[in-house]
N, C-alpha and C positions, 0 to 999 in steps of 0.2 A: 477839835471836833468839826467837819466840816458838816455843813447842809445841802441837803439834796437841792437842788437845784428844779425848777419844772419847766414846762417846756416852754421855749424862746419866744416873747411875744413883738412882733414885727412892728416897727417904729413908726410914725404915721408918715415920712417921707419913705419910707422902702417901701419896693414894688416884688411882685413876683417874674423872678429870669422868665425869658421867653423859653426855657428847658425844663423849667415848672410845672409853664401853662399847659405847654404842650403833652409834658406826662399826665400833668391833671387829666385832660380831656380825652386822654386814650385809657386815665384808669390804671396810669402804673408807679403812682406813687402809693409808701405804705399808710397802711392806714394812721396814723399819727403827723405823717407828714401832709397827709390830705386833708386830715383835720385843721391844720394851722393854715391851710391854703384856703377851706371851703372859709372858714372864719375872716380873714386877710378879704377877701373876696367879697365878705356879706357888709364889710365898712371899706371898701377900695373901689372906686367907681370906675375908675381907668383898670382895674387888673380885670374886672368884672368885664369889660370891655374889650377887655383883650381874650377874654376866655369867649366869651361869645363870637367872636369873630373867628379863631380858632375851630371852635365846633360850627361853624360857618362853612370855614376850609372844609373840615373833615367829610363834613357831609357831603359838599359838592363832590368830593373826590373820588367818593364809596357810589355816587350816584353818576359817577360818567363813565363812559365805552370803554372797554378794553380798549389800549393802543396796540394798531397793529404795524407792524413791521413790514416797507415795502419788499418786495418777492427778490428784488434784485441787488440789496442793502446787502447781505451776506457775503456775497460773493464779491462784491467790490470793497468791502475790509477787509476780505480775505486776500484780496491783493496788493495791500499798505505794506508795502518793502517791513521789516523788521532789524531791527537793532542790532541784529548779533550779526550780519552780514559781513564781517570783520569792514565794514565803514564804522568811524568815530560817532560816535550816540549825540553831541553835541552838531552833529553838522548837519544842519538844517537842509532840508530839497528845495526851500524856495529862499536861502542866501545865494544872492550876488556877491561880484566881487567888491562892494562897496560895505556888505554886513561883516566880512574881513579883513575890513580895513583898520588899523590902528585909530586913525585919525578919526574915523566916525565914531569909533566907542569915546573918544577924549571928548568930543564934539556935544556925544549923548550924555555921559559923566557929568558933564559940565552944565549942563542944562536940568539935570536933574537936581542939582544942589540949588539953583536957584529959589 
């Protein structure tokens, strides 16, 4: 016969994910999971910390300017060459002929393992 089990109670070293918090504070966790978070929160000083900070963010963000997009931004992406120009997708506009070199990828290779 098994037993029901109740819901999970969070360990005094675990924290709440910063994917948590962040739903906590916009209100999109379900109700049972927000309970275990509001709870976790009312004895966790750093997640409580983290949540205020959050609704910190959120607020600056709901309270700043529309970003606007300068007039001429459009038309100048509109002119970034595209990929399908039957040129190879990997070949960069701004390699030289030293970014095709054998020897500098072995050069880079090698310095990355360090």
């Amino acid at each position: 016969m098994t037993q029901g089990r109740g819901p999970r109670q969070f360990g005094s070293t675990e924290h709440l994910a910063s994917e948590a918090i962040a739903a906590y504070v916009d209100g999109e966790l379900r109700m049972s999971a927000y309970l275990r978070a509001a709870h976790h929160l009312s004895i966790c000083p750093d997640c409580a910390f983290e949540v205020d900070a959050q609704q910190q963010a959120r607020r600056a963000l709901r309270r700043s300017a529309d970003v606007a997009m300068p007039s001429g931004l459009l038309g100048l992406l509109s002119q970034i060459p595209s990929c399908n120009s039957g040129e190879p997708a990997d070949k960069s506009p701004f390699a030289g002929p030293a970014a095709d070199s054998t020897a500098t990828s072995r050069l880079w290779s090698r310095r990355w393992r360090r």
